[in-house]
VEXTOR-476223 format. One record per residue (C-alpha): x, y, z. Coordinates in Angstrom, 1 decimal, decimal comma. Layout:
N
<rec <X Y Z>>,
...
//
This chain:
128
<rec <42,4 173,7 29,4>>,
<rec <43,0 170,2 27,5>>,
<rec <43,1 167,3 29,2>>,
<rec <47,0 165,9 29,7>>,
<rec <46,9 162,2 28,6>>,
<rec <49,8 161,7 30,1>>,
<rec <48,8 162,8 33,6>>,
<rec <45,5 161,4 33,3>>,
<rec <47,0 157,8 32,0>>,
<rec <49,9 157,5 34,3>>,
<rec <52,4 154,7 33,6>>,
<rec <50,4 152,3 32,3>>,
<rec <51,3 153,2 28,5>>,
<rec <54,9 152,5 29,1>>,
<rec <54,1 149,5 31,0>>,
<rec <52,4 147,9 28,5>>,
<rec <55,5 148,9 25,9>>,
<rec <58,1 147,7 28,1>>,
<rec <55,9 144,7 28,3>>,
<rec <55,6 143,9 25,1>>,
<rec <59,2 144,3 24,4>>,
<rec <60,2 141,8 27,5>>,
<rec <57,3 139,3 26,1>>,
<rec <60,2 139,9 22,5>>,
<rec <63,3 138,9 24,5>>,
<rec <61,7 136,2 26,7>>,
<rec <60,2 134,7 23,7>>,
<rec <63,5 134,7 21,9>>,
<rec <65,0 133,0 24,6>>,
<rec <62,3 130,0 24,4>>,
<rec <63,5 129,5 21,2>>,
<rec <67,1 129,1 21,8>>,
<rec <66,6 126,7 24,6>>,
<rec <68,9 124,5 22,6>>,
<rec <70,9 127,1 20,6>>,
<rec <74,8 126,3 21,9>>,
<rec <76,1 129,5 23,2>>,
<rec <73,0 131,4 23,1>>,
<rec <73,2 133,7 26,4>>,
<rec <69,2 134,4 28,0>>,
<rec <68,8 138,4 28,1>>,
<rec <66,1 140,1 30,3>>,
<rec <64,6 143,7 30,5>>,
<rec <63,8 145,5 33,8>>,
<rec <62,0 148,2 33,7>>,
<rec <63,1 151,0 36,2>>,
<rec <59,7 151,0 37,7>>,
<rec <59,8 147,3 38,5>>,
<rec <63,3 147,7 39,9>>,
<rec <62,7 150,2 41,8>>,
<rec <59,6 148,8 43,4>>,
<rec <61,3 145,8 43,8>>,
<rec <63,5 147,3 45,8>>,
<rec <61,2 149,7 48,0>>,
<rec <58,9 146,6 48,9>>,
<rec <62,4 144,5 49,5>>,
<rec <60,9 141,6 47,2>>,
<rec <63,4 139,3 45,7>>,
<rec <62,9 137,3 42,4>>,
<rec <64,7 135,1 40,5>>,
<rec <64,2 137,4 37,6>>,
<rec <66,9 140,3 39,1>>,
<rec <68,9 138,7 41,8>>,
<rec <70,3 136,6 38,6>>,
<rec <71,4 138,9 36,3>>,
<rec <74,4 141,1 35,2>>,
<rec <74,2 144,7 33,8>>,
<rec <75,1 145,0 30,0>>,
<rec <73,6 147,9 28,5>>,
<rec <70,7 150,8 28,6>>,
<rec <67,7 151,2 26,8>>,
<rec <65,0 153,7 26,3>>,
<rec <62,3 150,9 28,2>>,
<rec <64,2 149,6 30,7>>,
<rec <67,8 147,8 31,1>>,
<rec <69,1 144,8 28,9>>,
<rec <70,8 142,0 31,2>>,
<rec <72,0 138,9 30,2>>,
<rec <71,0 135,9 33,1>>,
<rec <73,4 134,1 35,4>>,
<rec <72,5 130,9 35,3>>,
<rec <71,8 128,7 38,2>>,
<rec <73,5 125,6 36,8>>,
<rec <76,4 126,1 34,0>>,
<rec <76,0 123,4 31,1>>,
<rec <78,2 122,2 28,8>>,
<rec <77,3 124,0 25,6>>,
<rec <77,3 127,3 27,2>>,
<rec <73,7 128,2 26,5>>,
<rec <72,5 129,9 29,8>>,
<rec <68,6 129,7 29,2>>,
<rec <67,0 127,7 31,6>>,
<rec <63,5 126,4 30,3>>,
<rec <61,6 127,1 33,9>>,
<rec <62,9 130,5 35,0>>,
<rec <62,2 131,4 31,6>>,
<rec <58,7 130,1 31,3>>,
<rec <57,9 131,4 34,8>>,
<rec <59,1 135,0 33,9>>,
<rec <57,2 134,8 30,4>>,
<rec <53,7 133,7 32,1>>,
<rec <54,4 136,6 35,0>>,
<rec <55,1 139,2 31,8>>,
<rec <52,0 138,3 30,5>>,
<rec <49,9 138,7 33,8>>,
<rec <51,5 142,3 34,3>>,
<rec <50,5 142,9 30,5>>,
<rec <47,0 141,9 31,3>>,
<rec <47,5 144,0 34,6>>,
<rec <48,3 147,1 33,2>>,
<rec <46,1 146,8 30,0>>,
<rec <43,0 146,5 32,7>>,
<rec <44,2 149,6 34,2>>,
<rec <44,7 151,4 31,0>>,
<rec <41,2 150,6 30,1>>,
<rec <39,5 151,7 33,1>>,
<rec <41,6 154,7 32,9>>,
<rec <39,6 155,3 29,9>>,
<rec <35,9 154,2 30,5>>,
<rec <36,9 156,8 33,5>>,
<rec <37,7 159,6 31,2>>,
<rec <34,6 158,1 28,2>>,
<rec <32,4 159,0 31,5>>,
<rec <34,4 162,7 32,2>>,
<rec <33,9 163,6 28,4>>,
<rec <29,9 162,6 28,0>>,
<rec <29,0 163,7 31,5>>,
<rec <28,3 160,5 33,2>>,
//
């Protein structure tokens, strides 16, 4: 019988993928903080959304946003913003730098589960 890395592992492979690929989008949006007409996108990842939603937690991050389209990781939304400007560029410099820094903690989060998923099956394999 082999050993199911995706049992064993759980969801902490995807997390860290879905991670990486908000930390792309997040980051782009840093950089057009002055673009005119640059409209900030997010990714949600199901399993946030739907946690969000069994623990009723509400966050700037998903009560702001508008559905556009699906993706294998999660869903790509475009942000409402709180205050319209002139130039039509929704990215707001805080939200965004407070949804980056939280991106990187749940990277670090799931990368420290990921790894002690695997000292835990190191320690299986070598009979410790």
């Amino acid at each position: 019988m082999g050993i199911s890395f995706e049992k064993g592992l759980g969801i902490h492979p995807s997390a860290l993928q879905f991670r990486a690929q908000r930390s792309t989008v997040l980051a782009s949006n840093l950089a057009n903080v002055d673009t005119p007409g640059f409209k900030a996108r997010d990714v949600v990842f199901a399993f946030d959304h739907t946690l969000e939603n069994a623990v009723a937690l509400s966050s700037p991050d998903t009560r702001h946003m508008g559905l556009s389209s699906q993706s294998a990781e999660g869903r790509m939304m475009y942000r409402i913003p709180y205050q319209q400007t002139t130039d039509d560029n929704t990215v707001e410099l805080g939200i965004e730098q407070a949804a980056f820094a939280r991106n990187t903690l749940d990277f670090q989060t799931s990368f420290t589960f990921l790894n002690m998923k695997f000292k835990g099956l190191d320690r299986a394999i070598n009979g410790r």
